[in-house]
N, C-alpha and C positions, 0 to 999 in steps of 0.2 A: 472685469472678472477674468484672471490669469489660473493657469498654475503657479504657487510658492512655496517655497521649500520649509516645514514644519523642522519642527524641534521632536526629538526622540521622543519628549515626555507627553508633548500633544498626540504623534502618532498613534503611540503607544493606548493609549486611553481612548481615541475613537476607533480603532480597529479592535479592538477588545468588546467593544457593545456593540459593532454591527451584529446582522443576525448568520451572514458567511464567511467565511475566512480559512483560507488556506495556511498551511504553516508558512509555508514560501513569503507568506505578508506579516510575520511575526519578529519583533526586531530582536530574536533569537536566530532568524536567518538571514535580516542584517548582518550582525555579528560574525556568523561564518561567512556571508559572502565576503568581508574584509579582509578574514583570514586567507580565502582564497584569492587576497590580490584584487577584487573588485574595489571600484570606488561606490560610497552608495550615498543616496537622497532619499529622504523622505518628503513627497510631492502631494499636493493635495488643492482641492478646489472646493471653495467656498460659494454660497448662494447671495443671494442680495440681503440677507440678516446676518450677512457674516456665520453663518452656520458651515461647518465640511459638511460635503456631499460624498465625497470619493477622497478616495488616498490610496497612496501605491509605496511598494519600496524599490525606484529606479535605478539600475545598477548598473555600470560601465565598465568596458576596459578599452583601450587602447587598441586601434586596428588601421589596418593600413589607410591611410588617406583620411584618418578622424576617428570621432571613437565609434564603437558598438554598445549600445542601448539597451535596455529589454526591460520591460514588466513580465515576472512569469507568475501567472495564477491571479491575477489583480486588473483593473484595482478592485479594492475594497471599497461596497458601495451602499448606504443610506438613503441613499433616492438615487432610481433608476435612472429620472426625467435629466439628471444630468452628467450621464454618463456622455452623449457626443458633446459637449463642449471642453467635456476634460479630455478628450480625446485631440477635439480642434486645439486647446491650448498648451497640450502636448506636442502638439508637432512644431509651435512656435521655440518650447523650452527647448526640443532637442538640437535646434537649426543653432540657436542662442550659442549652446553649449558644444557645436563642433560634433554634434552626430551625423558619421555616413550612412549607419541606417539605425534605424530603432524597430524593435521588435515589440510587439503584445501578443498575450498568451488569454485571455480572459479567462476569469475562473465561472463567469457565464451558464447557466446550465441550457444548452440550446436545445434537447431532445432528452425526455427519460422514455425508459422502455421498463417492464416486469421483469421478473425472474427469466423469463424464458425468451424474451428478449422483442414481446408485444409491445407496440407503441402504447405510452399512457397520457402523456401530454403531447400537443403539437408541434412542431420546429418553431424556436423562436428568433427567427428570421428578422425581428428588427436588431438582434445585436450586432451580425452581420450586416444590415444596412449602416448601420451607425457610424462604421468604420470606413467602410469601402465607398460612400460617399463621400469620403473625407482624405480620397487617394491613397486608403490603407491599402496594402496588396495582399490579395487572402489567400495562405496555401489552398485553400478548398476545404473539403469534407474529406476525411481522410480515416483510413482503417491502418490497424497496426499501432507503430510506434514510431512516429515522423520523430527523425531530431532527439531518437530515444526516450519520447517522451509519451503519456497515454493520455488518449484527446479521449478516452473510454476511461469510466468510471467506475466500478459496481462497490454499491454502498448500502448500509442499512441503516433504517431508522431504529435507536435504542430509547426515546425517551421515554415511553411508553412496555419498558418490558424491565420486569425486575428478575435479578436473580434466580427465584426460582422458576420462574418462566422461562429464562434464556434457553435451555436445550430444547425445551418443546416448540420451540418459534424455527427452529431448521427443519429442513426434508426428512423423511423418511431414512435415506441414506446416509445424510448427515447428522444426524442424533445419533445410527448405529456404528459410523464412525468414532464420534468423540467416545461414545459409552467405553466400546472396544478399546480404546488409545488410555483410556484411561484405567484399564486394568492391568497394565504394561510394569508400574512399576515408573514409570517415565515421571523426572522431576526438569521446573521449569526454573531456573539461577539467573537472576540479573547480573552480565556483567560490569565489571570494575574497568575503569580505564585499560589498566595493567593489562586488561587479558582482554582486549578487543582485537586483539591476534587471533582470536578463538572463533569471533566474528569472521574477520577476513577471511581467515580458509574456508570457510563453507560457504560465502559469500562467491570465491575467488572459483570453487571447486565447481559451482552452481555456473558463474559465468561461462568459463569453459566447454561447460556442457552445453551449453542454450548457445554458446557464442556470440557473446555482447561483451561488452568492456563493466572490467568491475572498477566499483572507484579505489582509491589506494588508499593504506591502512592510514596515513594520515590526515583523509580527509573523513574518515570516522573517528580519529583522534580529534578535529577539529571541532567536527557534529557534535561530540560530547562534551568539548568544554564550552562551547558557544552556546546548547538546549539547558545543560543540567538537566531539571530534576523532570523537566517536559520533554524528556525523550527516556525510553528505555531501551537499550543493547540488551535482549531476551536468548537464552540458549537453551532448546532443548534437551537432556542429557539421562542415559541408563547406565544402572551398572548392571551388567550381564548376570552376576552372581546373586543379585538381588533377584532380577526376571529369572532365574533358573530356580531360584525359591519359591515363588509365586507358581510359578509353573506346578512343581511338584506338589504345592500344596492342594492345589487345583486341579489336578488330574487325581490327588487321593479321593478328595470329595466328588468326585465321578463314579470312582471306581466304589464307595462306599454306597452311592445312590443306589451304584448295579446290582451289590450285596444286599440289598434292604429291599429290589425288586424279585431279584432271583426270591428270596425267601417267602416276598407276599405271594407269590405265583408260584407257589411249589405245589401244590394240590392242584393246580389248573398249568402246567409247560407250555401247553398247546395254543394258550389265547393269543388271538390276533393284536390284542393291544397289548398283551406280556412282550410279544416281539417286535411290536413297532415301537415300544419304549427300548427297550434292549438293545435294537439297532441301532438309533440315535443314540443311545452313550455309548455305545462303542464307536461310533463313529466320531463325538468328540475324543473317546480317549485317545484316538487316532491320531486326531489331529495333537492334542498333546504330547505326545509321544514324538510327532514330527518336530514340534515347536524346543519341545528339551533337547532334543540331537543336535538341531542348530542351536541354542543358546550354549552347549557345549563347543560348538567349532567357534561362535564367540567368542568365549571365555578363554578359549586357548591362543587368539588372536588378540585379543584385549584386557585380558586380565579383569584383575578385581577393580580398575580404574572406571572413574566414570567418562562414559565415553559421549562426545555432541553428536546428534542425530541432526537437528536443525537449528536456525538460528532465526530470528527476526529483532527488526528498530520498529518500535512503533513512538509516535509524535504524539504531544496531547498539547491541543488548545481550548477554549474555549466554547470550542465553536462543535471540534470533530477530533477525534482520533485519527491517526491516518496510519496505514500499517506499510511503511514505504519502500525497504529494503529485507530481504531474506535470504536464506539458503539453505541447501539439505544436503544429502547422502544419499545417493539412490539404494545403496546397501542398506539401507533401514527404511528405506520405504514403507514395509510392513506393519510397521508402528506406528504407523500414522501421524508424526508429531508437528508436523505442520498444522493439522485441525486444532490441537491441542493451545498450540501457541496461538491460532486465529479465537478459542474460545477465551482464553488470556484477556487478549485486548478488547472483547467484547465486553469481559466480566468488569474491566478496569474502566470501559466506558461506564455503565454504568454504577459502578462505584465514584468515578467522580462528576457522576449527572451530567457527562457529556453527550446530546442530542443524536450524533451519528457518528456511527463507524463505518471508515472508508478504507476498502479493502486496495483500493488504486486500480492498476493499471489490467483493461483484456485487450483482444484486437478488435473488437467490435466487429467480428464476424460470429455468424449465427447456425453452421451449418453442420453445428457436432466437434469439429476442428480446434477450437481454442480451447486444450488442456487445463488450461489458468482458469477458465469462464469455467470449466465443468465442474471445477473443485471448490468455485469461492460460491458453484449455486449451490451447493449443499446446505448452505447458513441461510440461503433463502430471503437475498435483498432485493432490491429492483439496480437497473441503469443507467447510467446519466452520461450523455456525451457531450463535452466540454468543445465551446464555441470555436476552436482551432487556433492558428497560427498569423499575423497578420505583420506585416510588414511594411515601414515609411521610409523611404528613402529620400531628406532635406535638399540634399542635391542630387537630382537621381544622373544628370550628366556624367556626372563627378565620378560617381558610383560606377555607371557604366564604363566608363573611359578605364576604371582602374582591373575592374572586374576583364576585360579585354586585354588590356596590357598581361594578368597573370595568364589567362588560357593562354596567350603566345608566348608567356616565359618559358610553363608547362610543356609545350609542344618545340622547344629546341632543346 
């Protein structure tokens, strides 16, 4: 019983029925990783019925002294009971095939935690043993985003919520969010290849800010012709002249409430509730009044044009939604349209009976600090921290001798 290299259309079909799966193991992300130059296999390990138990999509390139390796999010698995043997005959494939080292990424869920970031399940400590008995080498447990990537999850279960339940299943804060964002005027436009430029800048404008590396507009050109119809490029967008409509129609119906109160209370000025209604509209008209001044310095800024506020890619499998890459404008922050586009992908999960939506990546810390964590508890999922980072090096001599020779190139 080996690892062997399956056909796209056997892959295909048993990672399609498992009950987990990552886009990363969809041979839609085959197909891109080709594009970017990787070589790829589809590996898989069979029981003694000849049944698959597990399957991966393993992906190479070329590195110094052999190639580099890596399972990321995988494998995909049917029975747990034989995940270390595919692991042990993983490490024979990569030796076979001239790997310096090979990486895995498990898609594993080692620890869920609640909304608030309370333990719910125990560490499942044997997938770690699995490995690292098997001279994996384990970055650890690790907060943040090792290698750019989130070993931190926050996700929500949607099989069980339909439509008109979806806004009522968020927080308190996050229901008066979306309500708010959605009286904006704010429309949400799939984009078209053509205008995935539209993506990038906000993507690129967002990286800048946060200072991380954005990917380049061609490997969202890729992402799109490698997913089709299982990915969408999402843009949030207002036209200012629209919201300055809305606006004013909506501070008349204020100001018309206040006319229709004044008048109930004309025989009585003095009451305590005449004035504590009275206060309160004048203190939205207030706020009205604020909101049209600035939709005018808008407007004189961006015209009748519709303008992107934010952007988001969400993935659709099978299995999960994943909402993977985004970006915004802090100049419209106000508008909230990131909530808008996270209720988006939610509404589309369950429109196409997809089980969970996965919101991706926090730092997995808990202590007020992660911005990301504060905004995606609003929707009110739980946590999942993904089993880490694990590394085999076939020849680890070899490895180190080379790994050696570079720090001394480095240092002349």
């Amino acid at each position: 019983m080996g690892v062997e290299i399956l056909s796209l259309e056997e892959y295909s079909e048993y990672v399609y029925n498992c009950a987990q799966r990552s886009f990363m193991q969809t041979p839609e992300m085959a197909e891109l990783l080709k594009k970017r130059g990787y070589t790829v296999e589809f590996v898989g390990l069979r029981n003694g019925e000849n049944r698959l138990t597990n399957a991966a999509i393993l992906y190479s390139k070329p590195m110094t002294g052999g190639l580099h390796m890596e399972i990321n999010s995988g494998p995909v698995s049917s029975d747990t009971r034989y995940l270390r043997p595919f692991y042990n005959n993983l490490r024979y494939h990569s030796k076979r095939k001239g790997a310096l080292e090979l990486i895995i990424k498990p898609y594993d869920d080692y620890h869920q935690l609640d909304n608030d970031g309370y333990q719910l399940i125990d560490p499942q400590e044997e997938y770690i043993i699995a490995l690292t008995t098997l001279d994996y080498k384990f970055d650890g447990l690790q907060t943040g985003y090792p290698g750019g990537e989130p070993d931190w999850h926050y996700v929500k279960e949607m099989s069980e919520i339909s439509q008109e339940e979806l806004l009522d299943t968020f927080t308190k804060n996050g229901k008066a969010t979306v309500k708010k964002a959605n009286t904006f005027g704010i429309k949400l436009k799939k984009l078209n290849r053509d205008e995935l430029h539209i993506f990038k800048e906000a993507t690129a404008a967002t990286s800048d800010r946060r200072e991380y590396t954005d990917k380049p507009l061609d490997y969202y050109q890729d992402f799109y012709d490698a997913f089709g119809d299982k990915a969408e490029f999402m843009a949030a967008t207002l036209n200012f002249k629209d919201y300055l409509h809305n606006l004013e129609r909506d501070k008349a119906k204020l100001e018309q409430q206040l006319t229709v109160l004044t008048d109930r209370y004309s025989n009585n000025p003095d009451s305590a509730k005449f004035h504590r209604q009275t206060k309160e509209l004048n203190h939205q008209i207030d706020t009205f009044n604020t909101r049209i001044s600035e939709a005018h310095g808008f407007i004189q800024k961006y015209g009748d044009q519709d303008q992107v506020l934010a952007v988001s890619l969400f993935v659709y499998t099978r299995q999960e939604v994943t909402y993977l890459f985004s970006g915004s404008y802090p100049e419209f922050n106000k508008f909230y349209a990131p909530a808008l586009l996270q209720e988006y992908g939610m509404r589309e999960a369950i429109r196409r009976k997809i089980p969970l939506y996965n919101f991706l990546g926090i730092m997995g810390v808990f202590d007020g600090s992660d911005s990301v964590l504060r905004f995606k508890q609003n929707f009110n999922g739980y946590i999942v921290r993904k089993t880490g980072t694990f590394r085999y090096y076939p020849n680890p001599i070899k490895y180190k001798a080379i790994q050696l020779i570079k720090k001394i190139l480095r240092r002349s």
